[in-house]
ZABALUM-573748 format. One record per residue (C-alpha): z, y, x; residue in three letters. Coordinates in nm, 4 decimals. Each point is the difference from the previous one (the first is absolute). Example, Ala and Ser with C-alpha at 12.3 -4.5 7.8 and 13.67 -1.06 7.14 Angstrom:
BEGIN
        zz        yy        xx  migu
    0.7800   -0.4500    1.2300   ALA
   -0.0660    0.3440    0.1370   SER
end
This chain:
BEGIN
        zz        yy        xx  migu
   -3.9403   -6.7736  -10.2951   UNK
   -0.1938    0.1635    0.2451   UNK
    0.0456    0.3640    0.0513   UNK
   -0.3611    0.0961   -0.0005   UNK
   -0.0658   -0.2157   -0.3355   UNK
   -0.1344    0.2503   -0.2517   UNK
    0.1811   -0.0672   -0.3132   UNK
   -0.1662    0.0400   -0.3729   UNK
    0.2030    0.0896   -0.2762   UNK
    0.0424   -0.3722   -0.0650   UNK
    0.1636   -0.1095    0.2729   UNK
    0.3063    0.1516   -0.1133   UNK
   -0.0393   -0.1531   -0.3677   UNK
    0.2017   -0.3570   -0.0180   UNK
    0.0037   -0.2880   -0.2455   UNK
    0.2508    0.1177   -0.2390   UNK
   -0.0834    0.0177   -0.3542   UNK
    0.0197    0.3649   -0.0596   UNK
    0.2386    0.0140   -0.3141   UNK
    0.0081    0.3506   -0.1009   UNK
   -0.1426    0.0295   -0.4287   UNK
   -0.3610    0.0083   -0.0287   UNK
   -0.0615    0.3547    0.0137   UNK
    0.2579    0.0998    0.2062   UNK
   -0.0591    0.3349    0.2283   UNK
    0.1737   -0.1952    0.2700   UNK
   -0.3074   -0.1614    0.1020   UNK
   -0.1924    0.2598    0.0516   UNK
    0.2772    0.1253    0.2251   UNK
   -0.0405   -0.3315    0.1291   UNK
   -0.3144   -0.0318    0.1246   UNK
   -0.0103    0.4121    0.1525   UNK
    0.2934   -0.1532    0.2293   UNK
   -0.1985   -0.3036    0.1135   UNK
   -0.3255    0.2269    0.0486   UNK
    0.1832    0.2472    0.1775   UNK
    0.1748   -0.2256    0.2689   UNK
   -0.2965   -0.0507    0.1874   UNK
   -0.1103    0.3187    0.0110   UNK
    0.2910    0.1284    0.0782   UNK
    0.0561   -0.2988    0.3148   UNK
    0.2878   -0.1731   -0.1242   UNK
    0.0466   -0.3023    0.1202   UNK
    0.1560   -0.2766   -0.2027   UNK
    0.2295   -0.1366    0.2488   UNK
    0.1265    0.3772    0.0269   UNK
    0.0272    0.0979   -0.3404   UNK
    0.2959   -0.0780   -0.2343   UNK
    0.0228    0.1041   -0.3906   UNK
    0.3930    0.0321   -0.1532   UNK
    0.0956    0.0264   -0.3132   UNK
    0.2294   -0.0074   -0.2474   UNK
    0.0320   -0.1080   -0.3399   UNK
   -0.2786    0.0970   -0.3129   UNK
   -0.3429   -0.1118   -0.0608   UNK
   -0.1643    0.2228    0.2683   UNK
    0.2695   -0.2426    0.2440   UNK
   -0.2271   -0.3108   -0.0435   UNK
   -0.2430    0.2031    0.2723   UNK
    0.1152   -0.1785    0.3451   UNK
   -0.0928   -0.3532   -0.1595   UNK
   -0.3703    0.1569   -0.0137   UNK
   -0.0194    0.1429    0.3282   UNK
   -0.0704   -0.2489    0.2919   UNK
    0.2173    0.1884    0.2406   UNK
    0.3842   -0.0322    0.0504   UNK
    0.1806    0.0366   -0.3279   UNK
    0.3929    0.0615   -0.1257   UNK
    0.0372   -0.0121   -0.3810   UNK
    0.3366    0.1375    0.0147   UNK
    0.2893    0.1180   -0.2874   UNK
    0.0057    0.2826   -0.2275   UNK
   -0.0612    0.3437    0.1359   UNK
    0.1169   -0.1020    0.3565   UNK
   -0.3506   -0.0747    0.1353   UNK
    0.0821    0.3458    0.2498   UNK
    0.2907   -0.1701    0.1307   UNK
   -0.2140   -0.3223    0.0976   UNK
   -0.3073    0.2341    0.1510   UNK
    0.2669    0.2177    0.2207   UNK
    0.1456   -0.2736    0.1513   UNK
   -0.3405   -0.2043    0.0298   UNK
   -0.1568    0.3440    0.1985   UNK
    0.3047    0.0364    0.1870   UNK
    0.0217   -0.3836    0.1333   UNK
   -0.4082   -0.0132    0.0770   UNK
   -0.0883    0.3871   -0.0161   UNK
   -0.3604   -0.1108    0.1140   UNK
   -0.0796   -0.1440   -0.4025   UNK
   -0.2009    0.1516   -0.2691   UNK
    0.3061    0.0384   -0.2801   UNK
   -0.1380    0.0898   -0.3441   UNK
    0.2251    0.0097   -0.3263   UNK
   -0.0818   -0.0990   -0.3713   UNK
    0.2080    0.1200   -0.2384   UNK
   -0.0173    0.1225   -0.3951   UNK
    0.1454    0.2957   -0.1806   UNK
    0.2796   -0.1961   -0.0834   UNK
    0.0500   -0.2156    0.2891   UNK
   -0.0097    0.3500    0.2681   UNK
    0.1446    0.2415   -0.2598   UNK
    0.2832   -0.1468   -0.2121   UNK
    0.2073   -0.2639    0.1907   UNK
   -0.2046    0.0466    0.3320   UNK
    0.0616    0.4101   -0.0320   UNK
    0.1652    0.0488    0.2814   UNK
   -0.1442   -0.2155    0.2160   UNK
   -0.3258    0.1465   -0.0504   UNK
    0.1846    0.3476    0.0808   UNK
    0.1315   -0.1196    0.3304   UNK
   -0.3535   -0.1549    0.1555   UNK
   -0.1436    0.3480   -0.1131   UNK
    0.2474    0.1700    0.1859   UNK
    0.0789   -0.1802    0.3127   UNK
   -0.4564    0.0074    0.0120   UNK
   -0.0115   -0.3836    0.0867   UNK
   -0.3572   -0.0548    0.1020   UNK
   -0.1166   -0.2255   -0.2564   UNK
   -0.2254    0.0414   -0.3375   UNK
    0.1828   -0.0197   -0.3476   UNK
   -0.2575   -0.0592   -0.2534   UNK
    0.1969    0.0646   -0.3954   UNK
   -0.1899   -0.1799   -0.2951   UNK
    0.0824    0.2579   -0.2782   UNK
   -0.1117   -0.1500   -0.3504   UNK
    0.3327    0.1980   -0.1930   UNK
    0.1424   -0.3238   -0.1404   UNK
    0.1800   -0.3428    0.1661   UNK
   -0.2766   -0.2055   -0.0676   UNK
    0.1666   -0.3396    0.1539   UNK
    0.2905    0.0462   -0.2164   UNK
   -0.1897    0.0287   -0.3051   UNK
   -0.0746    0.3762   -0.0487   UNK
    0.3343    0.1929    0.0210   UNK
    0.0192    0.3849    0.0973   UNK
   -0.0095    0.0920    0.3236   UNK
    0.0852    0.3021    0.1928   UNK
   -0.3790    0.1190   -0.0042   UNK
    0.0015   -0.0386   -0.4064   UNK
   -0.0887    0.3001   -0.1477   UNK
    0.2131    0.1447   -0.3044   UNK
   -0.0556   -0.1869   -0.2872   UNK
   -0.1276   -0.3665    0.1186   UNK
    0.0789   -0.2649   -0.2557   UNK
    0.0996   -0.3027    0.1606   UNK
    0.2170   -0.2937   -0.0331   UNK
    0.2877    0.2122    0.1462   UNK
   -0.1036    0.3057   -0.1652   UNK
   -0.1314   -0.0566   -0.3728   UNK
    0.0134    0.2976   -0.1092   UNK
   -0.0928    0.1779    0.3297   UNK
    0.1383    0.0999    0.3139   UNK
    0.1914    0.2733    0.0026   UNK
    0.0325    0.0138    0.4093   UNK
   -0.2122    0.2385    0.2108   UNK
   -0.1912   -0.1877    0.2457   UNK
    0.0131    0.0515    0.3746   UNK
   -0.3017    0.0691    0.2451   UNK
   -0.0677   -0.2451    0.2065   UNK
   -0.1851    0.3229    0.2598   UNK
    0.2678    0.2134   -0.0895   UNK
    0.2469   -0.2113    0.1199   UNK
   -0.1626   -0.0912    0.3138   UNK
   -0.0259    0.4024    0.0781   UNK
    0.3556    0.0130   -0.0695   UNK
    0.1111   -0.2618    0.2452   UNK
   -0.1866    0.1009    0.2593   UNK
   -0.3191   -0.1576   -0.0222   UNK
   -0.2522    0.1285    0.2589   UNK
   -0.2407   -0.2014   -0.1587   UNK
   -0.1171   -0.0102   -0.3995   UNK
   -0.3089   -0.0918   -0.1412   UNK
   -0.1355   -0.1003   -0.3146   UNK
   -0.2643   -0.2516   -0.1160   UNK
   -0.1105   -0.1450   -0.3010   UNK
   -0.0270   -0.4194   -0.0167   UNK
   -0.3873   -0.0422   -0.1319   UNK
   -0.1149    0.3092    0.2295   UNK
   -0.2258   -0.0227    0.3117   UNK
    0.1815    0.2505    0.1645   UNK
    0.3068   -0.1869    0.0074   UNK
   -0.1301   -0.1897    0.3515   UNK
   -0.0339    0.3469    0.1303   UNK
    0.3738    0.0618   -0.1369   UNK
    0.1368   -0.2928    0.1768   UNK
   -0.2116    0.0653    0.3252   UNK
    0.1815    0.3780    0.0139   UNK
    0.3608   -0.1992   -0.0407   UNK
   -0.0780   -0.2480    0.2547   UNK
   -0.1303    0.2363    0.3108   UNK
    0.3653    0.2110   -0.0931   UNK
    0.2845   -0.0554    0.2268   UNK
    0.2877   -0.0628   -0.2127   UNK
    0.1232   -0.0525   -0.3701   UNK
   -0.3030    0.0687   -0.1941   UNK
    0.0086    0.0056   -0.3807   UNK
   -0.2693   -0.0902   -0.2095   UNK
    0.0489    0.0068   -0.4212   UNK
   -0.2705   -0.2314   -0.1609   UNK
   -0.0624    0.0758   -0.3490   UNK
   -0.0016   -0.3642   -0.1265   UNK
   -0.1193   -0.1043   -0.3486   UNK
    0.2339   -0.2906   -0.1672   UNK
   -0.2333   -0.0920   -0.2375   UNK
    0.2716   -0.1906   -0.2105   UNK
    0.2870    0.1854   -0.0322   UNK
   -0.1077    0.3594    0.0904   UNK
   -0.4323   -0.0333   -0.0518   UNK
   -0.1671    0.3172    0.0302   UNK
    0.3198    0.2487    0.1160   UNK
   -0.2261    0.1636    0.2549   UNK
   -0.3055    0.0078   -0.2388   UNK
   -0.0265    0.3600   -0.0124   UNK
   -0.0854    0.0552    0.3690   UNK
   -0.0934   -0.3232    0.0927   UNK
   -0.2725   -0.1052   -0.3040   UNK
   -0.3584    0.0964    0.1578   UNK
   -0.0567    0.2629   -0.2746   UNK
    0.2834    0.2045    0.1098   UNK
   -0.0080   -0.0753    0.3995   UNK
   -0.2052    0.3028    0.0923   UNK
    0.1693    0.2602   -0.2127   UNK
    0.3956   -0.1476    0.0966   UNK
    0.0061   -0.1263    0.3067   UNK
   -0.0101    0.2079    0.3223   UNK
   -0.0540   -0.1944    0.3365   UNK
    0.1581    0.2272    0.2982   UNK
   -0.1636   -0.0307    0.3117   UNK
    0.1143    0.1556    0.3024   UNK
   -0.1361    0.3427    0.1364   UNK
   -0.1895    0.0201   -0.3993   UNK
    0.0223    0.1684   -0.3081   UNK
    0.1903   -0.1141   -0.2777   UNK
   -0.2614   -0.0154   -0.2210   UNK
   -0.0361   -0.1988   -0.2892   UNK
   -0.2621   -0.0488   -0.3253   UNK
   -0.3157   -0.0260    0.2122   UNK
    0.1454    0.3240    0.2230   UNK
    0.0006    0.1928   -0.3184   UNK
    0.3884    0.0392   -0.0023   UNK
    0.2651    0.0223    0.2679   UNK
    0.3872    0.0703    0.0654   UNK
    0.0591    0.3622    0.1235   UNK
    0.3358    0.1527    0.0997   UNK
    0.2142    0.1874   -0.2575   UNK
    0.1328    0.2548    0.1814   UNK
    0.2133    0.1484   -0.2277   UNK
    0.1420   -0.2896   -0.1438   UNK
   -0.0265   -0.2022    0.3337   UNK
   -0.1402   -0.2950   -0.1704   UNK
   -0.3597   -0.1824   -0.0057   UNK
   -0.3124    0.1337   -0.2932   UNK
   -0.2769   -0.1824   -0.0780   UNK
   -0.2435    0.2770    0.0460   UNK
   -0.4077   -0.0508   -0.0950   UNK
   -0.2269   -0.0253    0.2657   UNK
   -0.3374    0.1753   -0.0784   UNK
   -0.3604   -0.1158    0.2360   UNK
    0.2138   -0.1359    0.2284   UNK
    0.1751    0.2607    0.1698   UNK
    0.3520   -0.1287   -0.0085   UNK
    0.0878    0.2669    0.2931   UNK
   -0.0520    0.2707   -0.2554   UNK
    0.2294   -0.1994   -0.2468   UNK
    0.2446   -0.0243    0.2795   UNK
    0.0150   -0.3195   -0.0093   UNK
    0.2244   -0.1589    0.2051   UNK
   -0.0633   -0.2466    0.3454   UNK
    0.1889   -0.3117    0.0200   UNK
    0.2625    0.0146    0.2656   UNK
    0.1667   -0.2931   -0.0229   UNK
    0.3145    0.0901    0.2490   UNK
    0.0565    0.2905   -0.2515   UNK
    0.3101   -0.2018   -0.1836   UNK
    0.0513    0.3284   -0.2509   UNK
   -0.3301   -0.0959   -0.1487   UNK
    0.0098   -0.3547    0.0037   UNK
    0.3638    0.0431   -0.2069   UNK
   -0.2629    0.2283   -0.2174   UNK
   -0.2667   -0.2392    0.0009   UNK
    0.2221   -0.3452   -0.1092   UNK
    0.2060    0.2511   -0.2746   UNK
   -0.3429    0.1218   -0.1974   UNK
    0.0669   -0.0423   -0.3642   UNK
   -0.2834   -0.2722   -0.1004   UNK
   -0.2439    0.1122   -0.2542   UNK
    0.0277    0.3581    0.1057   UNK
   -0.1101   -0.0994    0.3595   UNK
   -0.1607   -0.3012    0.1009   UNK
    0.1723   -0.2789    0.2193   UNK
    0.0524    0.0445    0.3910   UNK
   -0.1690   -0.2509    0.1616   UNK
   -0.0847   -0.1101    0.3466   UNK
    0.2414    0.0930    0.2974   UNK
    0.2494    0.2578   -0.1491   UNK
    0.2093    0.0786    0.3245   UNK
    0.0135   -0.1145    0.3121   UNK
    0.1770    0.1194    0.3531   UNK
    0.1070   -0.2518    0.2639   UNK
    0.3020    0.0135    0.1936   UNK
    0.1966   -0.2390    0.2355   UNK
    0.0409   -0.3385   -0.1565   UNK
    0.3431   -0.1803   -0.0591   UNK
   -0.0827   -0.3293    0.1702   UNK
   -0.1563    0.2042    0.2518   UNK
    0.3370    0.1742    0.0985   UNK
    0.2209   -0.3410   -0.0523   UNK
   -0.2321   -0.1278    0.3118   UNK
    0.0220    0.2898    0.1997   UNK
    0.3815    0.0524   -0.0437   UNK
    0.0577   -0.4027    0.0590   UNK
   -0.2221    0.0574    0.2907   UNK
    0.2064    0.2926    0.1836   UNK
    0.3201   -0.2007   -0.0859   UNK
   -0.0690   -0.3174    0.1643   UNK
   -0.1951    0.2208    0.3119   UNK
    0.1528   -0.1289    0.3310   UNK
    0.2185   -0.2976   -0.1630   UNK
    0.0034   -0.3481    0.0418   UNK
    0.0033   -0.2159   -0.3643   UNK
    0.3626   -0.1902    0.0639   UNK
    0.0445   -0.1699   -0.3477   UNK
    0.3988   -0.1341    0.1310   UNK
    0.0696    0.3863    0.0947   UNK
   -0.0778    0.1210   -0.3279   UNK
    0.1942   -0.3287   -0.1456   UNK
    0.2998    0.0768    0.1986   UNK
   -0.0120    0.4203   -0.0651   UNK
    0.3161    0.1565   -0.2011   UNK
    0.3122   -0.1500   -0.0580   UNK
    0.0788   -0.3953    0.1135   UNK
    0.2930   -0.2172   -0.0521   UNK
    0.1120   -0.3018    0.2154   UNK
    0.0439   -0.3114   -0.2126   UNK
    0.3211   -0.1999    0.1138   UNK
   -0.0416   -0.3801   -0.0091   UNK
    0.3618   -0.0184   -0.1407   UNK
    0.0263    0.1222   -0.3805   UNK
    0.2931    0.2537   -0.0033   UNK
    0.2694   -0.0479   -0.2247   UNK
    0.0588    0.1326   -0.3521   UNK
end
């Protein structure tokens, strides 16, 4: 394809019957990803999407780029070695709340950590949807499911939380049917390194309506707060914002009255303040509205960044000699004679 070809959002739709249930918030997440590829440059013959095993996983057959549909919660492996063997590719993950969280856990800690420049997109819908609707680590206390009739008793773990912990330096959040989530995925893409991004993802089978309460159109404007860089963090048509506790070190809604959120002491999105954004993706919903947007973000040297520079200084001034390295350590001579026993 020719470099200066200017690519539509269809040119990186293919053939495949998209099998996802009617309904399904994955295809609105679908169609941001193909909208934002051109506007973002990709390229198709520089763009591969991993991942690993849940319904979300079924994403690389829809993308007309490169594509590894890979095992359980080891998608990270795949994209680390992929970026390491051709650093030059566009790496994105796919991954669920199950798939990244439960038996892909630590693997989802270690990309974090080691900052591997790539974007890891998590499909959270609180529920394995391909296996039929059992818990899963996002389920909140008390879901009834086949695995948990009379409701879950486990505490559920944050998918932004746990990205903070393991050293994320990039976590956003974005909501499937939104038209901000293009903007969400254009803010992960132009980051160098891991970037985390936790889709709110309705499973309208198994889990329909979980996310109602912030998501439904009647309550978007009074629970959902979209953080923008440099801005207040207003919310309700500007009439409420977050403030600083002092006392208690801890966020306050706080009301907002003609407009003068300086008075309110409101506060300004920083988003390389990490002590807020801990704040921000630990507000109690109902009592605050839900973080959205990009919650924290603060570059730093990337791991497949320093793999090529340290592989660089170590080969500086040597010759590739494949028999040397054959032939390096201990040797034995083999005798044509077979000694006796």
């Amino acid at each position: 394809m020719n470099e200066m070809t200017k690519l539509t959002a269809k040119d990186f739709a293919t053939d495949q019957e998209v099998r996802w249930c009617p309904g399904c918030g994955d295809y609105a997440v679908l169609k941001a990803v193909q909208r934002t590829m051109p506007e973002i440059g990709a390229r198709p013959e520089n763009t591969v999407f991993i991942s690993g095993i849940g319904c979300s996983s079924r994403f690389p057959y829809y993308m007309e780029t490169y594509g590894f549909h890979t095992i359980h919660g080891r998608a990270p492996a795949i994209a680390t070695g992929l970026k390491l063997a051709n650093p030059d590719l566009d790496v994105w993950i796919i991954t669920g709340d199950g798939d990244a969280l439960s038996i892909g856990g630590n693997h989802t800690m270690h990309i974090l950590r080691r900052n591997l420049d790539c974007q890891i997109l998590l499909f959270n819908n609180e529920i394995y949807g391909l296996t039929k609707g059992q818990y899963s680590p996002t389920s909140r206390v008390g879901t009834r499911s086949p695995s948990t009739p009379f409701g879950s008793v486990d505490r559920p773990a944050s998918p932004c939380a746990f990205a903070l912990g393991s050293g994320a330096r990039f976590v956003a959040r974005g909501i499937d049917v939104s038209k901000y989530l293009p903007d969400v995925l254009k803010a992960a893409h132009a980051h160098r390194g891991a970037s985390f991004v936790e889709i709110f993802q309705n499973c309208i089978v198994y889990n329909d309506d979980v996310f109602a309460p912030f998501t439904a159109k009647e309550f978007a404007v009074d629970k959902q707060l979209w953080l923008k860089k440099g801005e207040p963090m207003l919310f309700a048509d500007g009439t409420k914002g977050l403030a600083l506790d002092r006392e208690a070190l801890a966020l306050k809604v706080v009301d907002v009255e003609n407009g003068d959120w300086q008075a309110a002491s409101v506060l300004v999105h920083d988003p390389v303040n990490r002590s807020v954004a801990h704040m921000l993706v630990e507000m109690q919903f109902g009592v605050f509205p839900m973080a959205l947007g990009v919650l924290y973000e603060d570059e730093r040297p990337t791991f497949d960044s320093a793999i090529i520079e340290q592989n660089q200084a170590a080969s500086a001034g040597k010759a590739p000699d494949l028999q040397a390295l054959v032939a390096k350590g201990q040797s034995w001579e083999v005798t044509k004679e077979p000694r006796a026993i």
